[in-house]
BANU-290610 format. One line per field, with one value per residue (C-alpha): residue number from 1; residue in three letters; x, y, z. Coordinates in steps of 0.02 Angstrom, whole numbers. Each point is the difference from the previous one (the first is absolute). Example, Ala and Ser with C-alpha at 12.3 -4.5 7.8 and 13.67 -1.06 7.14 Angstrom:
REM BANU-290610
seq: 1,2
type: ALA,SER
xx: 615,69
yy: -225,172
zz: 390,-33
//
This chain:
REM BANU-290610
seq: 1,2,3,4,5,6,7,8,9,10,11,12,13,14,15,16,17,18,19,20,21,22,23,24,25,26,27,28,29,30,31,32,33,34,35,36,37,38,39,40,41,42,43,44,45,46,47,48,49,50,51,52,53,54,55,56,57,58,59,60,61,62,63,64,65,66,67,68,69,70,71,72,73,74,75,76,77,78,79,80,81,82,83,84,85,86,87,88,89,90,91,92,93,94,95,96,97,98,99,100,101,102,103,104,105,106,107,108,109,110,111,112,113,114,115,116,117,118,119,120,121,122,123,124,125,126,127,128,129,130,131,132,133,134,135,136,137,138,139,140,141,142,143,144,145,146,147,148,149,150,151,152,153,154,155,156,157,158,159,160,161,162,163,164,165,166,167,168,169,170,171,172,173,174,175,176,177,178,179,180,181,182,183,184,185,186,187,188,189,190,191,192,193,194,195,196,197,198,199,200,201,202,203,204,205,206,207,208,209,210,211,212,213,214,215,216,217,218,219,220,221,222,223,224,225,226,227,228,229,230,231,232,233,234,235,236,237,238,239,240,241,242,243,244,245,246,247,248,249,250,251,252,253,254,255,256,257,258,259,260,261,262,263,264,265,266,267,268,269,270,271,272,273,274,275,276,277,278,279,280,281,282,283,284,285,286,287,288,289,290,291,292,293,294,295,296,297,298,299,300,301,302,303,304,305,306,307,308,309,310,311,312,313,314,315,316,317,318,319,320,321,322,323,324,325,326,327,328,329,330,331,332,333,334,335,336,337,338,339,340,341,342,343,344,345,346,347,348,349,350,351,352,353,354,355,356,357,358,359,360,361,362,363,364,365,366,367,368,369,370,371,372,373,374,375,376,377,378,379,380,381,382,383,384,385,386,387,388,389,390,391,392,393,394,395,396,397,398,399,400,401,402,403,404,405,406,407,408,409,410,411,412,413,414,415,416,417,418,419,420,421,422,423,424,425,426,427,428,429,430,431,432,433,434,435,436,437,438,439,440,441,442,443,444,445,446,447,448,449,450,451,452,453,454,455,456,457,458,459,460,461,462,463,464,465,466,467,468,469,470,471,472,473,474,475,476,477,478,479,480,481,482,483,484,485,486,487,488,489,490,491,492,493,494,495,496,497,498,499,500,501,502,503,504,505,506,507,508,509,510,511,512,513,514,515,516,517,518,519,520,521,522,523,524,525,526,527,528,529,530,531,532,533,534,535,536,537,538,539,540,541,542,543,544,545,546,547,548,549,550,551,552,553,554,555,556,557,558,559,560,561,562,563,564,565,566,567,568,569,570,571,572,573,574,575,576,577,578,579,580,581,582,583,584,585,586,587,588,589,590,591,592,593,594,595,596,597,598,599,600,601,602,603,604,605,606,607,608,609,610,611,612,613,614,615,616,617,618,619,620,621,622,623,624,625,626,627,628,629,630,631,632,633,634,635,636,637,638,639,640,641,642,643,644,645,646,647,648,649,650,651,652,653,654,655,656,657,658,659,660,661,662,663,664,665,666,667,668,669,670,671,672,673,674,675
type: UNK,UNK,UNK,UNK,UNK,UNK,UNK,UNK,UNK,UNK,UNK,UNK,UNK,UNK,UNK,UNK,UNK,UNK,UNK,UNK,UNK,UNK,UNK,UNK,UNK,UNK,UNK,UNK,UNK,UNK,UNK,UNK,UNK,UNK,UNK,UNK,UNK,UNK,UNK,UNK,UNK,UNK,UNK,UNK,UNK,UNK,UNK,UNK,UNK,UNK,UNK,UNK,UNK,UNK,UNK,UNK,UNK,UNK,UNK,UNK,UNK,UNK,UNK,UNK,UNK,UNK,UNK,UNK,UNK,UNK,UNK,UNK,UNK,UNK,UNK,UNK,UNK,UNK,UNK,UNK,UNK,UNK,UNK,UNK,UNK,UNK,UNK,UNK,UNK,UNK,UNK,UNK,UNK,UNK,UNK,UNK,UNK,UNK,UNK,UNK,UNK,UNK,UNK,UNK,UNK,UNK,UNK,UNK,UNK,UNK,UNK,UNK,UNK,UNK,UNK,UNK,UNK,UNK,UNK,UNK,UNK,UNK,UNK,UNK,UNK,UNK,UNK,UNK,UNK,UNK,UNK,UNK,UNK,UNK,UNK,UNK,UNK,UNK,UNK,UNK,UNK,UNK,UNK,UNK,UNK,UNK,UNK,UNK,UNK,UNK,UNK,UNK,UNK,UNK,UNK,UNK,UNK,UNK,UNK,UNK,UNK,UNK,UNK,UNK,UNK,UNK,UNK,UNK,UNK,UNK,UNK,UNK,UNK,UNK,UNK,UNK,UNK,UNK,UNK,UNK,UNK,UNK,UNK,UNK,UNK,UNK,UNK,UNK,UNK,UNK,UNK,UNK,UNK,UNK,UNK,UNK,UNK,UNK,UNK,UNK,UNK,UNK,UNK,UNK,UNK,UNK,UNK,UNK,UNK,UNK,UNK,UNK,UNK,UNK,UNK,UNK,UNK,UNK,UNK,UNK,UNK,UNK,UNK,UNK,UNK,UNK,UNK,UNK,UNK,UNK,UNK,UNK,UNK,UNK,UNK,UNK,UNK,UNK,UNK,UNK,UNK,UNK,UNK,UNK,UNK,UNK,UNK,UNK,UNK,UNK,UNK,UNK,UNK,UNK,UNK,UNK,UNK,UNK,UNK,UNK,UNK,UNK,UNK,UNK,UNK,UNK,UNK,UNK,UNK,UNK,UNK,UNK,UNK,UNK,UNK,UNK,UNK,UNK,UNK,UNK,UNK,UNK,UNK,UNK,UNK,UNK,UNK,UNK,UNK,UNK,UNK,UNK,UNK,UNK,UNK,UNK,UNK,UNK,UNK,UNK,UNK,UNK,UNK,UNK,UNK,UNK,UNK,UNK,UNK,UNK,UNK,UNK,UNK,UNK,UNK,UNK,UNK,UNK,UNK,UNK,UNK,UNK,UNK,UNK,UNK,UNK,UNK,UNK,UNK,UNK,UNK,UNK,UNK,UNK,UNK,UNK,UNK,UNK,UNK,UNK,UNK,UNK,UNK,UNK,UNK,UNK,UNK,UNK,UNK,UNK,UNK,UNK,UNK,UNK,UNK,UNK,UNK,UNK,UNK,UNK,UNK,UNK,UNK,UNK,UNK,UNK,UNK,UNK,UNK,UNK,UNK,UNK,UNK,UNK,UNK,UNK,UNK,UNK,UNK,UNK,UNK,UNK,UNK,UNK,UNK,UNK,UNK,UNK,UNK,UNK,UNK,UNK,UNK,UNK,UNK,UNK,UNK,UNK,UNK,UNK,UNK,UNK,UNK,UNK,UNK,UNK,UNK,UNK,UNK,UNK,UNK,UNK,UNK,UNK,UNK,UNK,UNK,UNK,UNK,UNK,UNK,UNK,UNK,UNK,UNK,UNK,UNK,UNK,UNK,UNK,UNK,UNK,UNK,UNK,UNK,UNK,UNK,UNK,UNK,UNK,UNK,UNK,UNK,UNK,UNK,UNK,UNK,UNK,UNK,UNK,UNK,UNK,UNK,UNK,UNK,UNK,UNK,UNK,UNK,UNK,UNK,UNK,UNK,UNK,UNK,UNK,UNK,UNK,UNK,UNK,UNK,UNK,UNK,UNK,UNK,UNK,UNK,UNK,UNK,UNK,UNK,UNK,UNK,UNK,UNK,UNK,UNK,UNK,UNK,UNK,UNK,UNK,UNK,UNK,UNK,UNK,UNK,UNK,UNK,UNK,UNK,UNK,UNK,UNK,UNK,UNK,UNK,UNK,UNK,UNK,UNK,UNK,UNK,UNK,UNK,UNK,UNK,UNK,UNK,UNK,UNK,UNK,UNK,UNK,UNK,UNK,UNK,UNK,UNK,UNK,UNK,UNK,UNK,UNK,UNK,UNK,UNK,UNK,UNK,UNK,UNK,UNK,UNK,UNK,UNK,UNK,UNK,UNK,UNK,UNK,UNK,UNK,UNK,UNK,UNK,UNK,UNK,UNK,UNK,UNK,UNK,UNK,UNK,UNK,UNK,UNK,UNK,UNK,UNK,UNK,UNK,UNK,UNK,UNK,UNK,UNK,UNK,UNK,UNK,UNK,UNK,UNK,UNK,UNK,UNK,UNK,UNK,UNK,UNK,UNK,UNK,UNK,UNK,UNK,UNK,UNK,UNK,UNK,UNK,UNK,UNK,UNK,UNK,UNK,UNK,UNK,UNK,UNK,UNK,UNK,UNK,UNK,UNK,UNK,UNK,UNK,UNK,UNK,UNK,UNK,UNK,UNK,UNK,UNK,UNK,UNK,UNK,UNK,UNK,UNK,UNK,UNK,UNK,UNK,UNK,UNK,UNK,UNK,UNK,UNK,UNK,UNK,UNK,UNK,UNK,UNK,UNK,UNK,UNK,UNK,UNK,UNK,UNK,UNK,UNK,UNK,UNK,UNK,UNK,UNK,UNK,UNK,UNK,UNK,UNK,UNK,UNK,UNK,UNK,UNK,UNK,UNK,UNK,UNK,UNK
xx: 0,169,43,-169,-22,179,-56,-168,118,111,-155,-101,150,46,-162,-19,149,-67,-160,103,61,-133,-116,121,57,-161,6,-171,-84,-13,8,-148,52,157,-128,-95,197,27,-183,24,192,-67,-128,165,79,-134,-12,204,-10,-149,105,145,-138,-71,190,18,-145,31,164,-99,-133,109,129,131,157,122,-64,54,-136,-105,103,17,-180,-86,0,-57,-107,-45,-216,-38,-93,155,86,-100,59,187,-9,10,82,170,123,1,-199,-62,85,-67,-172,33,42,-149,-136,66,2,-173,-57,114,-100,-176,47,-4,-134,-122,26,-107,45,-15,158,85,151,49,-9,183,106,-101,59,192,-18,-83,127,168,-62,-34,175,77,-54,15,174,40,-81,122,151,1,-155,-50,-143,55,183,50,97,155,-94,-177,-20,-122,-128,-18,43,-191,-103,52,-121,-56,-47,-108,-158,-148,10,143,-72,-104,108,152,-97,-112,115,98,-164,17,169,21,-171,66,102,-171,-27,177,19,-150,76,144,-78,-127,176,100,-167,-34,-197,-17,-159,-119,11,135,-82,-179,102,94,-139,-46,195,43,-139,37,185,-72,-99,110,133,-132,-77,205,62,-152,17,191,-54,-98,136,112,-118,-34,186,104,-17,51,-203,-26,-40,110,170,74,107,93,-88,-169,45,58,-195,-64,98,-76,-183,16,38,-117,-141,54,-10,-175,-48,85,-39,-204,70,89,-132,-152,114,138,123,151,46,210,-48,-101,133,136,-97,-40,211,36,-122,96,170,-55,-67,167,84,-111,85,164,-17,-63,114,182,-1,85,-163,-39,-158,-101,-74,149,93,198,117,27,58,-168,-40,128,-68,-151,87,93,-173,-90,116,3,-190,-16,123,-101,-164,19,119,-153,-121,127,-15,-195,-16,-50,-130,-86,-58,-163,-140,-78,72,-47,-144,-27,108,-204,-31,14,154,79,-49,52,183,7,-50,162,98,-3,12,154,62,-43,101,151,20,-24,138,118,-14,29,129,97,83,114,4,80,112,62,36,62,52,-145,-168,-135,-146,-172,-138,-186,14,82,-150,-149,65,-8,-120,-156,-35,25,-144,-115,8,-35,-141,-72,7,-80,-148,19,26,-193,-67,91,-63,103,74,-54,-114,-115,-82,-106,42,138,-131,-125,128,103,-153,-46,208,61,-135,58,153,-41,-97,136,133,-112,-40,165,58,-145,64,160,123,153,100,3,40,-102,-162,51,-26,-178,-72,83,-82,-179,21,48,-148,-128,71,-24,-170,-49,63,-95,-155,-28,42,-152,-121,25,-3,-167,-94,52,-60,-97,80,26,155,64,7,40,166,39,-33,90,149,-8,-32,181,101,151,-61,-120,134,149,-104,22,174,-6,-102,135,127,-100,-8,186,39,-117,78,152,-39,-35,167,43,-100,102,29,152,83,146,-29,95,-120,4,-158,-137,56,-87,19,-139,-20,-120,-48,-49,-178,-11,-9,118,90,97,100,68,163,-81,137,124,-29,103,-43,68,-128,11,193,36,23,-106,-12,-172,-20,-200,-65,-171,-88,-116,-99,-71,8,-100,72,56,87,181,130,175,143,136,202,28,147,-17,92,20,-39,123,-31,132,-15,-32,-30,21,-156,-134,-166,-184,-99,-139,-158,-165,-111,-154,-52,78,157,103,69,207,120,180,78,185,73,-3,142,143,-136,-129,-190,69,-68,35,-125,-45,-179,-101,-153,1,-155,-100,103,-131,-52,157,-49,-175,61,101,-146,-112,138,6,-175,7,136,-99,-145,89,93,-178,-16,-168,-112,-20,-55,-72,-176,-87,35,-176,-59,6,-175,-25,10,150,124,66,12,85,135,34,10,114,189
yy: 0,108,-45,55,162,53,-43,98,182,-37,-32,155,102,-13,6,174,58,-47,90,165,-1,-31,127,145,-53,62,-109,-66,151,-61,-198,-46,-174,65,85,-167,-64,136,-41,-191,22,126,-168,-142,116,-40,-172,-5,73,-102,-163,79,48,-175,-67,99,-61,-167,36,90,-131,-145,63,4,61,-50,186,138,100,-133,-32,188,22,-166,-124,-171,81,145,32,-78,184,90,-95,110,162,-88,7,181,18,12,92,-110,-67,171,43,-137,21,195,-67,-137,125,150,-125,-36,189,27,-158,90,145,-71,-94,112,172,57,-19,177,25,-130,139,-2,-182,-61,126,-42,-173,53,113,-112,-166,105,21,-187,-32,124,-96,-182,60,23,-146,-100,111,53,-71,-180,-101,-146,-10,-152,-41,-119,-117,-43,79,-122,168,182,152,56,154,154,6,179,-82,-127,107,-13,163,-34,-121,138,165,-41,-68,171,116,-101,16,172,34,-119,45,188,-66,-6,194,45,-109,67,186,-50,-90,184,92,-121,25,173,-56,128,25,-66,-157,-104,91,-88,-170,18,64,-183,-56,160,-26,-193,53,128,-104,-138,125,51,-161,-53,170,-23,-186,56,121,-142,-135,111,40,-168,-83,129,33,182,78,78,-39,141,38,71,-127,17,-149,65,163,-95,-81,159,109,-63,2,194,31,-117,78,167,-73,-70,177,98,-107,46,187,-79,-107,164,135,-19,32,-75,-116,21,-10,-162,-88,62,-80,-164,-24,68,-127,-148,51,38,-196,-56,122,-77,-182,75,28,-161,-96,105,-12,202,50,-85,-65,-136,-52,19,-151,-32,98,-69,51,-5,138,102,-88,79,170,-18,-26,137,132,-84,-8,187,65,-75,22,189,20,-46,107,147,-40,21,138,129,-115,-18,191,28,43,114,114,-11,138,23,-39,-45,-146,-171,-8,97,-120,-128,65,67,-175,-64,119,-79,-165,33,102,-139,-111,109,10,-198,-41,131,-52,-188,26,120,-117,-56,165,51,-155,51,161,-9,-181,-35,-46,113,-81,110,-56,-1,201,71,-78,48,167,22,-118,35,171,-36,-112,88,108,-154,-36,159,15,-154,59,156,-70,-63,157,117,7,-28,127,142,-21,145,103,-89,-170,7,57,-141,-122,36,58,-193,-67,159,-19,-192,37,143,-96,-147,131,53,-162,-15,133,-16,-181,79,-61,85,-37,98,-127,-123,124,58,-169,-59,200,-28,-179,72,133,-143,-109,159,9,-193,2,147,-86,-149,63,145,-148,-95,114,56,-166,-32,162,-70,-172,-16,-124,-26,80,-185,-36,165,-4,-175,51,157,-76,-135,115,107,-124,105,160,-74,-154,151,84,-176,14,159,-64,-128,133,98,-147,-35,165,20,-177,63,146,-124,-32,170,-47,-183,-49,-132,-45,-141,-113,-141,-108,-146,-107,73,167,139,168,128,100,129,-11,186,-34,-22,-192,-39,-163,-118,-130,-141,-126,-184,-124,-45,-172,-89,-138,-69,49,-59,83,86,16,119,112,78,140,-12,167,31,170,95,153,151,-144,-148,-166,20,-155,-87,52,-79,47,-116,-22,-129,-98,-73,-176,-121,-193,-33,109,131,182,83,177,135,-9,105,66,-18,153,-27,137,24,134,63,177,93,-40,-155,-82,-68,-75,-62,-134,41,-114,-87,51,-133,-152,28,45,219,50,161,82,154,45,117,58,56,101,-20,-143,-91,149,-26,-149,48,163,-146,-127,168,80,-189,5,171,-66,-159,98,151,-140,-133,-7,86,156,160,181,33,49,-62,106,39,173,112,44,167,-14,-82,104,56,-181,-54,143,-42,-204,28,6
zz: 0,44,-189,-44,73,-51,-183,12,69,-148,-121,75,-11,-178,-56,108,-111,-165,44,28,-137,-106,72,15,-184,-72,-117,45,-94,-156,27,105,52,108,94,52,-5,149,89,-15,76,155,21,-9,127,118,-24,15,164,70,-26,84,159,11,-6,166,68,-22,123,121,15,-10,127,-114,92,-116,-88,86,7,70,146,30,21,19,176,30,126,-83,12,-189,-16,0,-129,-101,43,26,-214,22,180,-109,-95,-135,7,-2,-164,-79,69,-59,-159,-44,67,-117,-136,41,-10,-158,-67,50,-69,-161,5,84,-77,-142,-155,-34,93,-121,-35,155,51,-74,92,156,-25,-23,155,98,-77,44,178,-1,-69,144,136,-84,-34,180,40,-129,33,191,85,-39,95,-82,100,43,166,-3,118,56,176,118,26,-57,120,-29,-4,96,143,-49,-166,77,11,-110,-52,-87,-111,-47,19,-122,-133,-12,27,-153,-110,25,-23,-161,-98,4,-160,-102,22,-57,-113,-81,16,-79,-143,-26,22,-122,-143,42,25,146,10,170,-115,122,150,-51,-19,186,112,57,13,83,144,8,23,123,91,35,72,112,73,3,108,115,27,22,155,70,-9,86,119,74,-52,60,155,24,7,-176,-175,-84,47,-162,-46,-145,-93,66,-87,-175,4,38,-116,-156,66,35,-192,-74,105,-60,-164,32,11,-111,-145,27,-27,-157,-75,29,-49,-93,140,113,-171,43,199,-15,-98,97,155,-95,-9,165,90,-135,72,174,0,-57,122,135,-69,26,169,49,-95,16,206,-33,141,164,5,78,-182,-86,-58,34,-88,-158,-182,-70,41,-107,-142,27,34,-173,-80,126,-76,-192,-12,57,-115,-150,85,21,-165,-82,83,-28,-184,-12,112,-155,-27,178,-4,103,-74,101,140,174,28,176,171,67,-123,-4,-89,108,162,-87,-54,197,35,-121,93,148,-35,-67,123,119,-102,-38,199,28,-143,89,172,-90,-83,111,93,-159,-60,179,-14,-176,51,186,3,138,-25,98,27,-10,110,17,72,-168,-85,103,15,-186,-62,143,-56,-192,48,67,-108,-142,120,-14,-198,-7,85,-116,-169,-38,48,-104,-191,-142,-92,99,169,34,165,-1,-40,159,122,-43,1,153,120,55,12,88,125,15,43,118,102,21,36,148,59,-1,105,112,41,42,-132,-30,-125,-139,-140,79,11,-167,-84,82,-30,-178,-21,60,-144,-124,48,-17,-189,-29,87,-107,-161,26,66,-136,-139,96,8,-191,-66,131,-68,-185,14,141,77,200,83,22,-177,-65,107,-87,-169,19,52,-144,-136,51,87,-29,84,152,1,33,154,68,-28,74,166,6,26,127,110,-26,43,194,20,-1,97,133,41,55,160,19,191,32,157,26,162,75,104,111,2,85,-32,-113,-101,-35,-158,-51,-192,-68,-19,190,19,152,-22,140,-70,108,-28,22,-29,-156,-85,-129,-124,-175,-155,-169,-43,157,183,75,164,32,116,72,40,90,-44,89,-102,123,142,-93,-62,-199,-29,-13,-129,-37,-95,-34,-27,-132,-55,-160,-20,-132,-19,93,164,-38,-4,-170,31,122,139,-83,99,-5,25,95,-72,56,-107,-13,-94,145,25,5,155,-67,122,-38,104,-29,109,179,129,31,-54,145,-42,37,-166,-102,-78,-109,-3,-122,-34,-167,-69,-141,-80,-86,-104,-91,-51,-42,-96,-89,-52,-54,-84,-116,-11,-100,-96,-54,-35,-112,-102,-12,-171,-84,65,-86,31,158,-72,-148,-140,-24,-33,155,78,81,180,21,-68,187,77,-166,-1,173,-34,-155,-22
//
């Protein structure tokens, strides 16, 4: 199967090359057949690299140690669950699982997209084919999962313990999704840049790829936060890590781009800005590879140091050269074709919008990438932490919160009087009445009181959005409020499905305000003895040391701390965290001890204690206990946030209202439902 797999990286690889060439030789133009020739190759590529998957399959599931790779990440013992994620766990396993899954899209691409769009489709294939070759080539040349040791070790070291977690059979394989079907968009700017067919033709052909891309990197950063969250131990689900940042880098630009290109496709505008972003997200996903792969950063995510990741910084730094050469050479071309009117217009949210988002990510790749850039210079890395990035990035967004409250109220072109008093009456007063909740309740904080009054003004907008689309489409049809709402949102998925988005974001954001109000305290208790905490929302807490037990599990030894909690002096329960060594068939130590968080949560706050340890091997336990407030809204901003996504990309609807004739009477409830 070694044999096999080795064969299929070869096979994929030269067939990767041959498609190159033939699309970028143009030759296709005028003989028909090489295009099938290029369409039929992009498909062989595929099926080249789905051999060489199964081939490391077969190792994982048979226990083959004799392959490197497989012993690396694969244990006797090892939960047959996580064999699955153990494929990509690895260096070497995730470039071949980046590799087959592109191929897949690249494959897609050419199957699915309209024929209309049939200029384009061959140098989609030869971008899409010469990123396939990149990464088969370091699979051949540097990386190979198909290694074979000198000699057939009895049993595999196993799965890091902070790998063993469902969520990351889950997390790595969407946050690849995202990161690998960005391709599709640029290679479908490069092929409009390479014919000069720059018209909102190869915008109409990306929307769903770009918001598939999109959406993956979403569900993958937010399953992310929660996997640190319960694996890590340290009380948070965002610490700014530099790999983090590189998954979060790339979904700031493509969400400006998911913006700006609405000002492109209704007027003309932003043509050199949208392409611009489409490349910068490309490279920013293969910077984000870079990091993970080179070891250059620190990080928890981050793989060992290794070479392979200067392979991808020689083709980081060749693919921009000829991505933005290119663009440079069409610029005459990409003239607007109308100017921008009015700073109070729709437009002009939007570009405010784009602004930001970049901003935000300008400040996250230079608080990344500072610490090489201060090692270059000054021969020592400086490392910049979590208060560099807060102090930057918290009031860039709010103020992103607060445009995208504004953006749907303001007109295009050029809003009126008129039209901002009728829109902003109902949101302002939302707002206004959650700031003085607010400060009625006592909180503090500026940023914190900021967000939530901020949020309250957001969800007066979506309210309003929704509710004057309802009513129009009830007076229209005469349907009930129930089914109006449905219909309304089926007919524009893309608009009603984006104020989902945008609820999403409002939740992520109050979530997060939450943690400006985060109570911890560090105890070290004999049995019998207790700690008291009070969480901000006045619940009073007492939580008392039991006893320590230990026991053997499935691939581990483990040492579970009991605690018994009390909430405002009534029984709530036991809760355990635990130390675990991880061991292999053979009894022996694999890894160093990781922990168990123990979490309780409700809509509140959650209850999350860390065992780190007893003292000298007697049942003296030390603790750190938080409460940590409004938690599960993160995750809840997260599922509504996919929800949007789903629904803007679900193929079908259509205008909002019927295009039927419009009937005096409803010409204010339709000017205030429409875009």
């Amino acid at each position: 199967m070694t044999l096999l797999g080795q064969f299929a990286l070869w096979a994929s690889l030269l067939l990767g090359l041959w498609t190159v060439a033939l699309s970028f030789s143009g030759r296709w133009r005028a003989r028909p057949e090489l295009a099938v020739t290029i369409t039929r190759s992009v498909y062989a590529i595929f099926g080249c690299l789905v051999v060489a998957s199964i081939s490391l399959w077969k190792g994982l599931i048979s226990h083959d140690f004799n392959m490197e790779y497989v012993w690396a990440y694969t244990a006797r013992n090892l939960p047959s669950y996580f064999i699955v994620s153990a494929f990509w766990a690895g260096q070497k396993g995730s470039l071949l699982f980046w590799a087959v899954v592109l191929s897949l899209f690249g494959a897609l691409a050419q199957l699915l997209t309209s024929r209309r769009y049939a200029p384009l489709m061959p140098y989609v294939a030869g971008v899409t084919s010469a990123v396939v070759a990149f990464f088969t080539s370091v699979m051949i040349f540097a990386a190979d999962p198909f290694e074979r040791l000198p000699f057939t070790p009895a049993d595999g070291r196993g799965l890091n313990p902070q790998l063993q977690n469902v969520g990351m059979i889950i997390h790595p394989p969407m946050l690849y999704l995202g990161y690998i079907s960005i391709t599709i968009p640029f290679a479908f700017a490069v092929a409009a840049l390479l014919s000069r067919r720059l018209d909102t033709g190869w915008i109409h052909a990306i929307r769903k790829w770009t918001l598939v891309s999109w959406l993956f990197l979403s569900i993958g950063i937010t399953l992310g936060m929660w996997w640190a969250y319960v694996e890590l131990g340290w009380g948070g689900y965002w610490a700014w890590d530099p790999v983090e940042n590189a998954s979060f880098l790339p979904w700031l630009t493509m969400t400006a781009f998911l913006h700006s290109v609405m000002i492109q496709e209704k007027r003309g505008m932003l043509k050199r800005w949208n392409l611009g972003l489409i490349v910068g997200t490309f490279l920013l996903s293969i910077f984000g590879t870079f990091i993970t792969r080179s070891g250059v950063i620190a990080s928890v995510h981050s793989f060992t140091q290794s070479n392979v990741g200067y392979f991808f910084l020689g083709f980081l730094l060749v693919a921009g050269i000829l991505a933005f050469t290119l663009l440079y050479t069409r610029w005459p071309e990409l003239e607007a074709d109308v100017r921008l009117e009015s700073v109070l217009s729709r437009e002009a949210a939007f570009l405010f919008n784009n602004l930001l988002l970049v901003g935000i990510a300008f400040s996250v790749l230079w608080g990344t990438l500072f610490p090489i850039l201060s090692e270059l210079v000054r021969g020592s890395k400086i490392t910049v932490g979590a208060p560099f990035f807060n102090r930057v990035n918290i009031p860039l967004g709010l103020l992103l919160l607060g445009l995208t409250g504004i953006g749907p109220l303001i007109a295009w072109r050029k809003a009126s009087a008129a039209n901002l008093r009728r829109q902003f009456i109902a949101p302002l007063a939302s707002g206004a009445v959650v700031l003085v909740g607010l400060l009625a309740a006592g909180v503090r904080d500026f940023y914190a009181i900021m967000a939530i009054a901020l949020g309250g003004f957001v969800l007066g907008t979506i309210t309003q959005e929704f509710w004057r689309g309802t009513r129009a489409r009830r007076r229209m049809h005469g349907e009930s409020l129930p089914l109006a709402f449905v219909r309304l949102t089926g007919r524009n998925r893309r608009r009603y499905g984006g104020y989902l988005v945008h609820l999403g974001i409002l939740i992520y954001f109050v979530a997060f305000a939450g943690m400006a109000f985060k109570v911890e305290e560090e105890a070290t208790l004999k049995p019998g003895e207790s700690v008291m905490l009070r969480s901000p929302f006045g619940h009073t807490y007492r939580f008392t040391h039991v006893g320590i037990s230990q026991y053997e599990a499935l691939n581990r030894f483990v040492s579970a701390a009991t605690v018994e909690v009390q909430k405002d002096g009534r029984p709530a329960g036991v809760m355990t965290s635990e130390k675990r060594q991880h061991i292999d068939s053979f009894k022996r130590p694999t890894f160093e001890p990781s922990t168990e968080v123990g979490i309780r949560s409700n809509l509140q706050e959650d209850i999350y204690i860390v065992f780190a340890g007893s003292v000298n091997g007697t049942e003296e336990a030390v603790y750190r206990f938080n409460i940590n407030p409004l938690v599960w809204w993160v995750w809840a901003g997260g599922f509504v946030l996919a929800l949007g996504g789903i629904i803007t990309m679900w193929p079908g609807g259509g205008p909002v209202l019927s295009p039927r004739r419009v009937q005096a009477g409803y010409e204010v409830a339709l000017a205030g439902a429409g875009e």
